[in-house]
C-alpha positions in Angstrom: 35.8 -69.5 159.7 32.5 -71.7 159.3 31.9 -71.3 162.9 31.9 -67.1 162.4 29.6 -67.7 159.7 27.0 -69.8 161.2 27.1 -67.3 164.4 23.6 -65.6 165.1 24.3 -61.6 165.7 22.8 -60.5 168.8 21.8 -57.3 166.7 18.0 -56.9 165.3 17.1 -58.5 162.5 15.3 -56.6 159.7 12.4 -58.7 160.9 12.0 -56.8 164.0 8.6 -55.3 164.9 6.8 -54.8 167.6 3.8 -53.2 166.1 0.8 -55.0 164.6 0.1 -51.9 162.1 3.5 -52.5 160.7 2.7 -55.5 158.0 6.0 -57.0 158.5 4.6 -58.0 162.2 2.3 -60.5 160.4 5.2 -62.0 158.2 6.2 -65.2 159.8 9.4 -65.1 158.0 10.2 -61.9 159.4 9.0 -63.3 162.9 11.4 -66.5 162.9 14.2 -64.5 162.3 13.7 -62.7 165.6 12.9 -65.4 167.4 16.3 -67.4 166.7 18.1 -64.1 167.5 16.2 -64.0 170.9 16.5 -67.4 171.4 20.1 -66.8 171.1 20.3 -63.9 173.5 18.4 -65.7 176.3 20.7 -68.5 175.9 23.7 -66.6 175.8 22.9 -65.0 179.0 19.7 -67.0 181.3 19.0 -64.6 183.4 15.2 -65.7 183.2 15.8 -69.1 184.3 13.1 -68.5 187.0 10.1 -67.3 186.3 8.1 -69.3 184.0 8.4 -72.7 182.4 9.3 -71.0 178.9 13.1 -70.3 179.4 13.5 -73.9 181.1 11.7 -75.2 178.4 14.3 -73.4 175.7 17.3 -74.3 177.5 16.5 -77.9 178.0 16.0 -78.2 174.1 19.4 -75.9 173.8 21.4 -77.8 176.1 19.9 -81.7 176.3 19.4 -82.1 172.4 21.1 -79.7 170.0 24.5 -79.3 171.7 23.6 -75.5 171.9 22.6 -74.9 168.5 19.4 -72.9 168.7 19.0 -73.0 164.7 18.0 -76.7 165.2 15.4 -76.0 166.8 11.8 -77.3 165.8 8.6 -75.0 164.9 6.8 -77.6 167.3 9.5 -76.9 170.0 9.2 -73.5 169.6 5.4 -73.6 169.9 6.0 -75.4 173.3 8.5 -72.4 174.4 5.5 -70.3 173.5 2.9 -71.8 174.7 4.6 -71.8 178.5 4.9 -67.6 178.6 1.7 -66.5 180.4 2.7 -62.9 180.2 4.0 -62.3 184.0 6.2 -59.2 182.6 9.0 -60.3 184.9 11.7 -61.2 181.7 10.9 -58.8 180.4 11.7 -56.5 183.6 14.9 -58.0 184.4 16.1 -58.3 180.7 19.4 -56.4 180.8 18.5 -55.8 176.1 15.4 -54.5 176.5 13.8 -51.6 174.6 12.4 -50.3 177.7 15.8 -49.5 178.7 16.8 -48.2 175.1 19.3 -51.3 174.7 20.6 -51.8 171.1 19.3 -55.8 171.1 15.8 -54.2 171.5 14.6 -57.6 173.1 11.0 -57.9 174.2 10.5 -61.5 175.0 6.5 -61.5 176.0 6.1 -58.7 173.0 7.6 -61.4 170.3 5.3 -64.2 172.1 2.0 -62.3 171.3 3.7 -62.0 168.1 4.0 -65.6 167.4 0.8 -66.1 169.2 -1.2 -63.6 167.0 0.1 -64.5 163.4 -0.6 -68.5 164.8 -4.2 -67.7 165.3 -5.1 -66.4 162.4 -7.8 -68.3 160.4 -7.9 -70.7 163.8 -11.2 -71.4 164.8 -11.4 -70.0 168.8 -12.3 -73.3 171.0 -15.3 -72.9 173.3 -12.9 -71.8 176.2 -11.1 -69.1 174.8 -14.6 -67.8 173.9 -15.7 -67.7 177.3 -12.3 -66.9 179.2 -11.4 -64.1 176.8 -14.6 -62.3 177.2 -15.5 -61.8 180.7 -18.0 -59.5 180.2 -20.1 -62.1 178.3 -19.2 -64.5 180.8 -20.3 -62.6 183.7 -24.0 -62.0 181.8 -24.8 -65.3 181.6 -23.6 -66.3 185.0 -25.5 -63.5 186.4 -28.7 -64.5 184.7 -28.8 -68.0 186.3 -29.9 -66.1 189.5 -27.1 -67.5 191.3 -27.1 -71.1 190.3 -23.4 -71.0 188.7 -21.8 -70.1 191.9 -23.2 -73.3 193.4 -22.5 -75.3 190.8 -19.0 -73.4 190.4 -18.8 -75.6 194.1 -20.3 -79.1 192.6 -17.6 -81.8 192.0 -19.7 -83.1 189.1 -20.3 -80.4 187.4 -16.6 -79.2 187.7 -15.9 -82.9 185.7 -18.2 -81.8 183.0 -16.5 -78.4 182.3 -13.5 -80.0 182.7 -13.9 -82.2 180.0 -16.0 -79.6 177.8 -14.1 -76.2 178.5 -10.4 -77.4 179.7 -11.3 -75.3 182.6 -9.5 -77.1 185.8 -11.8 -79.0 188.1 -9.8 -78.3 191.3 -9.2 -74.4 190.1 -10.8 -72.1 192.6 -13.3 -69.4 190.3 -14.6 -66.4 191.3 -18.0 -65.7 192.6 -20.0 -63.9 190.3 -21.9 -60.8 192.4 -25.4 -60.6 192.0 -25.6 -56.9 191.0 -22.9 -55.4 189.0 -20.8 -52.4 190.6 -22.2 -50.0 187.7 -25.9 -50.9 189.1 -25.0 -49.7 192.5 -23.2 -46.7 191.1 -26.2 -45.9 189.2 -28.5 -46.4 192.8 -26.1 -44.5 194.6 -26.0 -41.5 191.8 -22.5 -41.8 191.4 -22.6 -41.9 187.5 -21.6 -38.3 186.1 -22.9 -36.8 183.3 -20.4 -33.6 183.5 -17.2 -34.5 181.9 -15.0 -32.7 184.2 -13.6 -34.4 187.2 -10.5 -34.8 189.0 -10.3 -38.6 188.6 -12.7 -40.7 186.9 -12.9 -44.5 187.7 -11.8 -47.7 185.6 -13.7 -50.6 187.9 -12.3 -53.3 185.5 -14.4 -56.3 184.4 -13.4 -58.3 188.2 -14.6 -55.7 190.1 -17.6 -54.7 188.1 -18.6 -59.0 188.0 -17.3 -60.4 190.9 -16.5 -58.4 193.8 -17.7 -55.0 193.3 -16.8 -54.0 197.2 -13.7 -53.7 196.4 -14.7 -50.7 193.9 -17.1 -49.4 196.7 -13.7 -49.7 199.0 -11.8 -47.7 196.4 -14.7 -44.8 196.3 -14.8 -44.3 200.2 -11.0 -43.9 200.5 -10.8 -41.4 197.7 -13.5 -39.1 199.4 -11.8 -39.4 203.3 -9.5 -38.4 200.9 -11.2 -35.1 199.6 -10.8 -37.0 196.3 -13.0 -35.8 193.5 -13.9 -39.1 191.4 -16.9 -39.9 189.0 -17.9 -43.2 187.9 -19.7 -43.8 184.2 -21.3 -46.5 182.7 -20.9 -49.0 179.9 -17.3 -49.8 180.1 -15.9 -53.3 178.9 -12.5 -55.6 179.7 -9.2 -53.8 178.9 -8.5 -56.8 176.7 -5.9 -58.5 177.8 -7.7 -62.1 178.2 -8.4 -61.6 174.3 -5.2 -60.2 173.8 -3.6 -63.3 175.5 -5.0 -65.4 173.1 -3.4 -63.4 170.1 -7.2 -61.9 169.3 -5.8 -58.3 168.2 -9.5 -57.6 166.9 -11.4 -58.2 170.5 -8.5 -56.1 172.1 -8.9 -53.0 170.0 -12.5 -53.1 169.5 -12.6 -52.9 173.9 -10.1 -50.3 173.8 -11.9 -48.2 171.4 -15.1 -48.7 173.2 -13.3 -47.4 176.6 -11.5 -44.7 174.7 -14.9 -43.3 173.3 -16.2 -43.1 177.4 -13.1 -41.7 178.8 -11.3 -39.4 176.6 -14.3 -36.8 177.3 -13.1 -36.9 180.9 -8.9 -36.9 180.0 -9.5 -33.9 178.1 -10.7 -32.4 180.6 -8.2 -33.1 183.0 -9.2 -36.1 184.5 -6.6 -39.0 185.9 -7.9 -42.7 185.4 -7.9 -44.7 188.4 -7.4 -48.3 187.3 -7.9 -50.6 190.3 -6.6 -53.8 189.0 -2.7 -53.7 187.9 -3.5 -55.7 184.9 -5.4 -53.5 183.1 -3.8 -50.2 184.3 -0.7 -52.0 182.7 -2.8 -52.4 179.6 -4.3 -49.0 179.0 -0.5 -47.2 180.2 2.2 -49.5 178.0 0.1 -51.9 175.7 -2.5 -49.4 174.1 -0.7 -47.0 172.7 1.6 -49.5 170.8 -1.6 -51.9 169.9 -3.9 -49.8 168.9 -4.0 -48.2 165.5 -4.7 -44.3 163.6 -6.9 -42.2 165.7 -6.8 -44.7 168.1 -3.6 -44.9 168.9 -3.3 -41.0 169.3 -6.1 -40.9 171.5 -4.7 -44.2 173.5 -1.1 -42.1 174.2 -3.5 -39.0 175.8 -5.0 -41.7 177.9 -1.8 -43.8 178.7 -0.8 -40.5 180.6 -3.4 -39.7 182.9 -3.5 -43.8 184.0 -3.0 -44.3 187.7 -3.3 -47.2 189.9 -5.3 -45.4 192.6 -2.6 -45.8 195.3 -0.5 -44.3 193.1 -2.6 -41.4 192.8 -2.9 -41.2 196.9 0.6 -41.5 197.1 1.0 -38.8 195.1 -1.5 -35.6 197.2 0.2 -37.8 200.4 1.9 -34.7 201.3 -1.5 -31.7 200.5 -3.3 -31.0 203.7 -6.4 -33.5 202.7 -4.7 -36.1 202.7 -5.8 -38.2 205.6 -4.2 -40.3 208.0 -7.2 -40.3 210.6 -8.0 -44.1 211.5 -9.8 -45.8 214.1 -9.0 -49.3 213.3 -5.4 -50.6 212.5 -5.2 -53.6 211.0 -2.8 -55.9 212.1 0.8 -54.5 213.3 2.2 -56.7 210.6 1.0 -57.3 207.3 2.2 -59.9 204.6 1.9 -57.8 201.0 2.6 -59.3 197.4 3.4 -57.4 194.4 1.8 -58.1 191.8 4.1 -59.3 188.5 2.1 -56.4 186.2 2.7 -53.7 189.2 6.0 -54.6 188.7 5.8 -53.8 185.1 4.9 -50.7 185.4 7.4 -49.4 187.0 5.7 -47.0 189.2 6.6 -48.8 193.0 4.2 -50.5 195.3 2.0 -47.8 196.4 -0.4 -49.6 198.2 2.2 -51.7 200.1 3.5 -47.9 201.0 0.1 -46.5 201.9 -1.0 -48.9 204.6 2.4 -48.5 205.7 2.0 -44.4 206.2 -1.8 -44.4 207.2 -1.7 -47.5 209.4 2.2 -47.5 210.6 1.7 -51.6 210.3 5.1 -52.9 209.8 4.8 -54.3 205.7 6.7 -57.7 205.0 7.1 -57.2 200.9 6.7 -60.5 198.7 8.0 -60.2 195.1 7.5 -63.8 193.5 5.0 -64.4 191.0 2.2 -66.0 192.5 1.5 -68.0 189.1 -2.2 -66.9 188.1 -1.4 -64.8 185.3 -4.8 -64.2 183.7 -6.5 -67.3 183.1 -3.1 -69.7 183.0 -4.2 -71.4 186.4 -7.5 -72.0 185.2 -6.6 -74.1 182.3 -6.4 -78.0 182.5 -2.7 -78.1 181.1 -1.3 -75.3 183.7 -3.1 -75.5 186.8 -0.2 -77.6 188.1 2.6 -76.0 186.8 0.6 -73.0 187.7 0.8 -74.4 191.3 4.5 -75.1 191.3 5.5 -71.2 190.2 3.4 -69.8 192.7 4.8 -72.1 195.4 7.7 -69.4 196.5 5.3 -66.8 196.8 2.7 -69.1 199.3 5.9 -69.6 201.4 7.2 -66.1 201.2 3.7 -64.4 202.4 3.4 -67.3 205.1 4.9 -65.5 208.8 4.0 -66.1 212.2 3.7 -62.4 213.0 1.3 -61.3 210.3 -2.6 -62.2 210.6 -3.8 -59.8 207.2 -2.2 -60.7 203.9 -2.7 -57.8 200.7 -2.2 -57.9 197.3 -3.4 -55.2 195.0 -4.6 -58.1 192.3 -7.8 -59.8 192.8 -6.6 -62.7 191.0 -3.8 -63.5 192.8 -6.0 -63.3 195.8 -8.0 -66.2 194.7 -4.6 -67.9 194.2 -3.3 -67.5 197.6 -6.6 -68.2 198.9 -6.9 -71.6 197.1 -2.9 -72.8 197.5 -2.0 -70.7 201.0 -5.1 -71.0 202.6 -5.5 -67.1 203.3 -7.1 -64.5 200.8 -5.3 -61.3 200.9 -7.0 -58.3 200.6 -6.7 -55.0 198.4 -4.9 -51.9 199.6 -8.1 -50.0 199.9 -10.4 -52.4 201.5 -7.8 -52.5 204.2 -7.4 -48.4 204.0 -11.6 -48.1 203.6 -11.7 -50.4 207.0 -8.9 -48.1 208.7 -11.0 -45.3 208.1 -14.3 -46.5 209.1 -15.2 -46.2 212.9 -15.7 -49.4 215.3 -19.7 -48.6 214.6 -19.6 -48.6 210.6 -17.2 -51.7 210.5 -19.5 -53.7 212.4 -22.9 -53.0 210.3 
């Protein structure tokens, strides 16, 4: 009878919330009662084993030092658990209990970890690193106004020591160039920025491809017109959020949002579909604003959550009207290694731009589904790059094939993560569409 009495139901505590506007979210009473009931569901049924080091990390503690009693264990243990989620999605997409798929547990593993993460930072002073990773905006600017100088010293051993040992930024970790002209800029020069609020798509660059490689964005732009596709750019948007967000800063992440909100609500009311190029932050702006973001805010977010398309997506779906085009002079590769990204995945909504190149090109598409181990700024830190490493080892095996010569990957990030542990960087969907399209005389200008 003690034994029935000490059981943990798999049922939802009353401390379950997902919603930062609900006060209980901030309770942390509230929030370890949900966390020894999920805690108890994940060991009951390990599923998750896989992915990253959290549920190893759980199940260790479970099995090697509390005889399966989850109730004894520590807050510091738990922090560990915590501390090893870097927000990949995947649990959370093979979770048999999830609230996605309207299961009575209601279990939403990475949800109750931004939980834990954002009632743990209050009142914390931010370190110098989580300044500078969760703004990349900020970041970019002052990279930018060195004229160049932090890419090369982005490349000097010395230098990499020093922000090793100032930032916790990984001296080995591979960073993104910074572009010496933002994509906005040559938006602007190319009088691409609309004033008139009424297009068919309107385009969310993200902060990577406005900082750091904004072909990819001009890539994205010549597809959509061989495609007859109506899309205006606009200026002053910032980072979806999610490298605040990751840190538990609910107050960066909503002030972003709003901004964006302000500068693309004119054009979803008018019709417009959003063309997210990165998966991250279309995942953001489609399933993480409208539950994040508060009042007006929120209402407004729900409106834009709707009209959010990857912009594969939004080819795939005009594949079958008359404009769309599958005219191309120069085909790849007949056989093409292609990751899916983990917050693709999440969404829910296929791989499009495996399935495009596949249609326009007729290359035959070899599909890789393991997390490649980025995730955001995980790799870069000094206490994951390795482990960061070791995750994404299945995936630098799985893309690795004697038949293909092009690898693809619709996240920029994880290209700079096969690039630095595979020794290839794949490209995105549309650069390899744009150079399909483009004639043997444009390609080689």
């Amino acid at each position: 009878m003690e034994e029935n009495k000490s059981r943990i139901s798999y049922l939802p505590t009353d401390g379950l919330t997902y919603d930062p506007s609900d006060s209980m979210y901030w309770d942390k009473a509230a929030l370890d009662k949900e966390i020894e009931r999920t805690f108890e569901i994940c060991h009951g049924c390990r599923m998750c084993f896989k992915y990253c080091d959290s549920f190893p990390t759980l199940f260790n503690f479970i099995d090697k030092q509390y005889d399966g009693d989850v109730k004894k264990i520590k807050p510091q243990e738990t922090q560990q658990v915590m501390d090893a989620c870097f927000q990949c999605k995947l649990c959370e997409v093979q979770c048999p209990y999830s609230v996605r798929d309207g299961h009575q547990f209601k279990l939403d593993f990475p949800k109750l970890v931004h939980r834990h993460r954002a009632i743990h930072s209050i009142n914390k002073p931010r370190s110098l690193r989580d300044k500078i990773l969760g703004n990349p905006d900020k970041s970019a600017g002052m990279a930018r106004a060195s004229f160049g100088i932090a890419n090369v010293m982005n490349r000097v051993g010395a230098h990499r020591w020093f922000m090793e040992k100032l930032l916790g930024i990984h001296r080995e970790k591979l960073l993104p160039d910074f572009s010496f002209s933002t994509f906005e800029k040559w938006a602007t020069k190319k009088g691409l920025i609309r004033k008139n609020k009424k297009s068919e798509t309107v385009l969310f660059q993200t902060c990577y491809v406005q900082h750091n490689e904004p072909q990819i964005g001009k890539d994205t732009l010549e597809v959509l017109e061989k495609n007859k596709v109506d899309c205006a750019c606009v200026k002053g948007l910032k980072c979806c959020g999610m490298p605040a967000w990751e840190q538990g800063d609910l107050k960066t992440l909503r002030a972003n949002a709003k901004h964006n909100l302000d500068i693309l609500m004119p054009f979803v009311e008018q019709g417009s579909m959003v063309l997210a190029i990165n998966p991250t932050c279309a995942m953001m702006m489609r399933r993480e604003y409208p539950e994040l973001l508060e009042g007006e805010d929120r209402e407004r977010a729900k409106k834009l959550s709707g009209a959010i398309n990857d912009p594969s997506e939004f080819l795939w779906n005009i594949r079958n009207e008359d404009r769309f085009n599958t005219d191309t002079h120069n085909l790849p590769t007949e056989a093409i290694s292609y990751h899916a990204p983990c917050h693709l995945r999440a969404q829910g909504i296929g791989f499009k731009g495996r399935d495009l190149i596949n249609k326009v090109t007729g290359s035959k598409m070899k599909t890789v589904m393991e997390c490649c181990g980025h995730d955001g700024t995980y790799a870069m830190k000094v206490e994951s790059f390795d482990a960061s490493k070791r995750i994404g080892q299945k995936s630098f095996d799985g893309m690795k094939n004697e038949e293909t010569e092009v690898w693809v990957t619709d996240c920029p990030l994880a290209a700079l993560q096969f690039k630095q542990h595979a020794g290839v960087k794949p490209k995105h969907p549309m650069s390899i569409l744009a150079e399909a399209y483009r004639s043997d005389d444009t390609n080689n200008k």
